[in-house]
C-alpha positions, 0 to 999 in steps of 0.5 A: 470480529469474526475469526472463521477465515484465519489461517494460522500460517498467514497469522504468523507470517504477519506477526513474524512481519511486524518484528522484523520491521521493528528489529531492522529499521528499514530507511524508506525513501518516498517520492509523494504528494505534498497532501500526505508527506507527513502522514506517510513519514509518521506512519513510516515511523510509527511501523519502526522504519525511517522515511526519507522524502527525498525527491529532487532530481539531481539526488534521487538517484543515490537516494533510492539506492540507499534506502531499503525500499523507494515508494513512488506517489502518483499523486506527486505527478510532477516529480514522474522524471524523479520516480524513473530516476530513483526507479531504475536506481533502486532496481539496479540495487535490488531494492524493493520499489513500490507504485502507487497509481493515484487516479492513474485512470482519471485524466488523459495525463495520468493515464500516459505517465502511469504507461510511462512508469510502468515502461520504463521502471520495474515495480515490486508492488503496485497498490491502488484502488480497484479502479486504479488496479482497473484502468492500469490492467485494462489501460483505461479510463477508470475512476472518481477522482483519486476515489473508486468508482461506485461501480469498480468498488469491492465487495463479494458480487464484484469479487472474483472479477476484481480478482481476475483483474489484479492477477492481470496486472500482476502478470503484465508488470511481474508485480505484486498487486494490493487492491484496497478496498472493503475486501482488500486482494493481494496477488502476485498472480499465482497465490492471492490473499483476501483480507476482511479487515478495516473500517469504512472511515478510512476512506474519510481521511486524507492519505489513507491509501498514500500511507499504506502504500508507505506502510508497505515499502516499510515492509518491503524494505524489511523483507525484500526477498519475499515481497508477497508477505510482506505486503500482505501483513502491511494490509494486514497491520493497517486494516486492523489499525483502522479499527483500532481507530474507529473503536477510539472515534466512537468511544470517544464521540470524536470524528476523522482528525483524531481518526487519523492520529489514532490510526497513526498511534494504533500502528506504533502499538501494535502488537502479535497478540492484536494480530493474531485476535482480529486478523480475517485473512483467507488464501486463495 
């Protein structure tokens, strides 16, 4: 992997990410569909941190303000009045809650309650898809089903104005914003950070996007007072996790089942000096 664009600072922040999730430990409570409940509780706990999916209404409440970090799933889309619940709960306790709005533009249902969401609970991160960034910032209809839409996908034409979408979320919700992707964005609206990692499998897997997004609360729950970083470095260790995987998956003429596993064991293993080699990371 071509190294041109590393910037040492952003290489360090992200080494200096993953120790601190591997020394803190942080309890992650996730509200997430029954698809990729267990892949988000392993690779929460592949990073070092705790997962709990606590999700019922009567609890959530004491649940969110308990852990470091609430992470809540669109795809879980029966569970909105829990999200809001747990939302508002976690804010008042200064933790780190964390969207992701899966097909938020696909269907007249997502589309309200992601409004509703974004109406009534403050987000320190929302991280989706270029199309689901897009129908969230222009309020609509976007999307393939819970996949990006050939036209909304990223690569260095479409770029700037993903970017410049991003950067309106940002600015509407006060959030900061991941858009997954061949090139993922991350902005908080004023600084952006490009990251050229990962690899095209990922988006063969169940999940993938559900477990990074619970990849990020762990890094949030971390590090909650500075939310950019840390959301950058989970994109950061997931991106080169991904290609940890293939190179497994190809090695050993296997296909996406074992993908994910690796993908989950190349997370607990990883490592400053594996950062530090492969990271392509770019400040905007």
């Amino acid at each position: 992997m071509c190294n041109k664009l590393n910037n040492p600072t952003l290489i360090k922040t992200v080494c200096h990410a993953l120790e601190s999730v591997h020394t803190k430990k942080p309890l992650i409570d996730c509200i997430t569909n029954f698809v990729t409940v267990n892949d988000c509780a392993n690779i929460i706990l592949a990073a070092g941190g705790s997962p709990s999916m606590a999700e019922d209404i009567r609890e959530v409440a004491e649940s969110a303000a308990g852990a470091d970090a609430l992470v809540c799933n669109l795809g879980a889309i029966n569970r909105v009045d829990s999200m809001i619940i747990g939302g508002k709960s976690a804010a008042a306790a200064n933790k780190p809650v964390i969207l992701d709005p899966v097909a938020a533009g696909n269907t007249s249902l997502r589309r309200r309650e992601s409004s509703m969401l974004l109406e009534n609970v403050h987000f320190s991160v929302i991280r989706g898809n270029a199309s689901e960034i897009k129908a969230l910032a222009l309020s609509t209809a976007s999307g393939s089903g819970v996949d990006v839409s050939a036209a909304d996908s990223i690569n260095e034409d479409t770029l700037p104005a993903a970017i410049n979408t991003a950067k309106l979320l940002s600015t509407k919700t006060d959030a900061v914003i991941a858009v997954s992707g061949p090139i993922d964005i991350i902005t908080d609206g004023i600084q952006t950070v490009l990251l050229r990692n990962g690899c095209a499998l990922m988006s063969r897997i169940t999940g993938s996007g559900c477990m990074l997004t619970s990849l990020i609360g762990t890094f949030c729950g971390a590090m909650p007072n500075i939310i950019f970083e840390a959301v950058f470095s989970a994109c950061a260790v997931m991106d080169i996790a991904g290609e940890l995987a293939d190179e497994c998956r190809i090695k050993n003429g296997t296909g996406n089942a074992s993908f994910r596993t690796d993908l989950i064991d190349a997370v607990f293993n990883m490592d400053p000096d594996t950062l530090t080699a492969r990271l392509n990371i770019e400040l905007l």
